[in-house]
N, C-alpha and C positions, 0 to 999 in steps of 0.2 A: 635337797635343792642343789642342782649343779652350779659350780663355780662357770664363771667363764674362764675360757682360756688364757684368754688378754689378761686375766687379777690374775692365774697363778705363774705362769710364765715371770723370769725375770726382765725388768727395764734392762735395757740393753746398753741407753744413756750414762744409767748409772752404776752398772758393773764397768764401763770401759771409763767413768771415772776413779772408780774402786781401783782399778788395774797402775792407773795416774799415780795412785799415793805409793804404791810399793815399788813401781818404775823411780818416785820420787825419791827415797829410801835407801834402792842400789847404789843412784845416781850419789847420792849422798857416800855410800860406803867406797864406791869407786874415787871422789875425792879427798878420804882417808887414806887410802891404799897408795893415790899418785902421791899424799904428802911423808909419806916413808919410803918411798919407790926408790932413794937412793942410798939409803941405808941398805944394803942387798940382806935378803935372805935364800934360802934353796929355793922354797916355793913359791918365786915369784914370778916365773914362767908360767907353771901351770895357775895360778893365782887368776894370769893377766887371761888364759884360756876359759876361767869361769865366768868372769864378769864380761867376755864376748860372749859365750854360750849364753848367759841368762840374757841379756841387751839383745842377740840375735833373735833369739828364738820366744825369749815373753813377750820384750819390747814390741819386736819387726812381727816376727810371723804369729803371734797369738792375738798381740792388739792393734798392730797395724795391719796386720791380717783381715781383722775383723772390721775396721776403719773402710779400707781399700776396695774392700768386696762387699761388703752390706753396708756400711752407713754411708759412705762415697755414695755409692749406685744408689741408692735411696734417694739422696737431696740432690743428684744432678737427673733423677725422672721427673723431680719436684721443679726443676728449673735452674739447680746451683750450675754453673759451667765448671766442665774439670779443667781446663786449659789453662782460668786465670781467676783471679778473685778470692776467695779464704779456701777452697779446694786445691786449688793452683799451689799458692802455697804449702801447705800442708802437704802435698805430695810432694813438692820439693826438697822439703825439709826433711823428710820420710828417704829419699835419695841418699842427701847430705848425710843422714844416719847413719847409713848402712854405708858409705867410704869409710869414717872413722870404725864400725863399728868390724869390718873389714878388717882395715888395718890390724885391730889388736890382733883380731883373728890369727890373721896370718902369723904373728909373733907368738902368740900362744900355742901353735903349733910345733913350733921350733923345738930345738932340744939342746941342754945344757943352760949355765945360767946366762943368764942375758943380760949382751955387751953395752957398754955405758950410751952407745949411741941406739940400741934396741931402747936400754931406759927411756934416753929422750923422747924415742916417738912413741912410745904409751904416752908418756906426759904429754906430746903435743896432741896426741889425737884425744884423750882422754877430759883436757883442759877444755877443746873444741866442744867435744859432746857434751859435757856436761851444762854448761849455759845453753847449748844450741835446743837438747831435751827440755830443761827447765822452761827456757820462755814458750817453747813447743806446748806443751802441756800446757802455761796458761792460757795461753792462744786459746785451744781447744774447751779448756774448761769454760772460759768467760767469755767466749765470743761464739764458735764455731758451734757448740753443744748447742746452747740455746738459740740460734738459728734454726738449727735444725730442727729442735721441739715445734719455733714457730711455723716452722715452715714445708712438715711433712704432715699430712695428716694422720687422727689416731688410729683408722684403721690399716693407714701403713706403717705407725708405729709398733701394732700390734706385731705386723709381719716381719717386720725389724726384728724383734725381738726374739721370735721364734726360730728366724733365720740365724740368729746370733751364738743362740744356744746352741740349733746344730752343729754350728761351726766352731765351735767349743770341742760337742762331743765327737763331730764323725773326722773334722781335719786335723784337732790337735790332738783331743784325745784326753779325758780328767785324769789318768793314771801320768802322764806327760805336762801336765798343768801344774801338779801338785809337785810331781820331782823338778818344775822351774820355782815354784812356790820354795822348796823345801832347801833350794841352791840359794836362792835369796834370801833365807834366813840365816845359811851358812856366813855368806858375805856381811850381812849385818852384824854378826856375833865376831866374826875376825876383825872388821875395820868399822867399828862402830860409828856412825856418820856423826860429825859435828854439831851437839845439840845448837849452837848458837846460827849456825850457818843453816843449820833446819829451821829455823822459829821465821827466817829472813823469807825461804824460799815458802811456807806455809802459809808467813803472813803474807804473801804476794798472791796467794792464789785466788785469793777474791777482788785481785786489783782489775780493772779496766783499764784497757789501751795499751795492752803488751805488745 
């Protein structure tokens, strides 16, 4: 008996919440890293160049990627407006990301160790993002997701889904997935996120009205 396509395919909802908890996790290891950031070490230039590289490219072009071009364009043929409303948003925020995310960029780039006023603006861009992602995310989770469930139907959540995957395989690519995957475990194991300050940001993720 054949499967349907729609049961073996992955939900697409819920791989780009999957995507949430280990965005959640950097974010975490990134405010480890700003609270030694003045303590210098050598590697803290290239440091500040990994946690742009994973935030540019998991964060922005793998899950906002996949936001922007398939679940966006999904709920605004369903009737969401992109102009204003929780799409509005959320692409704004999506903006706002990628200046700080920018930023580090740019410093990470740099060469030699990096001067006390380079320190401060990882801290200040780094301080920005990290609340700006957190509530981003619960937004998303507890508001925006389950709009969308209600409000796309399933046979175009089916093509959601399939649409997701390719944009998985043919834009990002799994061998490129797995070395962001595999950069974010690095980051976790060097600056281990604060359990107490995780339990805060976890238990929030089922709150309403973020």
């Amino acid at each position: 008996m054949l499967i349907p396509i729609d049961k073996i395919m992955k939900d697409a909802i819920e791989t780009l919440m999957n995507e949430h908890r280990l965005i959640e996790q950097v974010l975490g290891a990134l405010d480890t890293f700003v609270e030694q950031l003045f303590t210098p070490v050598p590697e803290d230039r290239r440091q500040v160049g990994q946690f742009a590289w994973f935030f540019r490219h998991f964060a922005d072009h793998c899950h906002h990627g996949k936001e922007e071009k398939e679940l966006f364009v999904q709920m605004n043929r369903c009737g969401f407006p992109m102009e204003y409303g929780p799409l509005g948003v959320m692409l704004a925020e999506h903006g706002e990301g990628r200046e700080h995310v920018g930023a580090l960029a740019e410093i990470g780039r740099g060469t030699g160790p990096l001067s006390l006023p380079e320190r401060e603006a990882v801290a200040e861009h780094a301080r920005a993002l990290i609340p700006l992602l957190r509530a981003h995310i619960q937004k998303e989770d507890n508001i925006l997701y389950p709009m969308a469930r209600q409000g796309i139907p399933p046979a175009e959540i089916a093509r959601l889904n399939e649409s997701c995957e390719v944009f998985d395989r043919e834009v990002m690519g799994a061998g490129e997935i797995q070395r962001l995957k595999a950069l974010a475990s690095e980051l976790l194991v060097n600056f281990p996120p604060d359990a107490e300050k995780m339990a805060v940001v976890t238990g929030c993720a089922g709150c309403r009205g973020h």
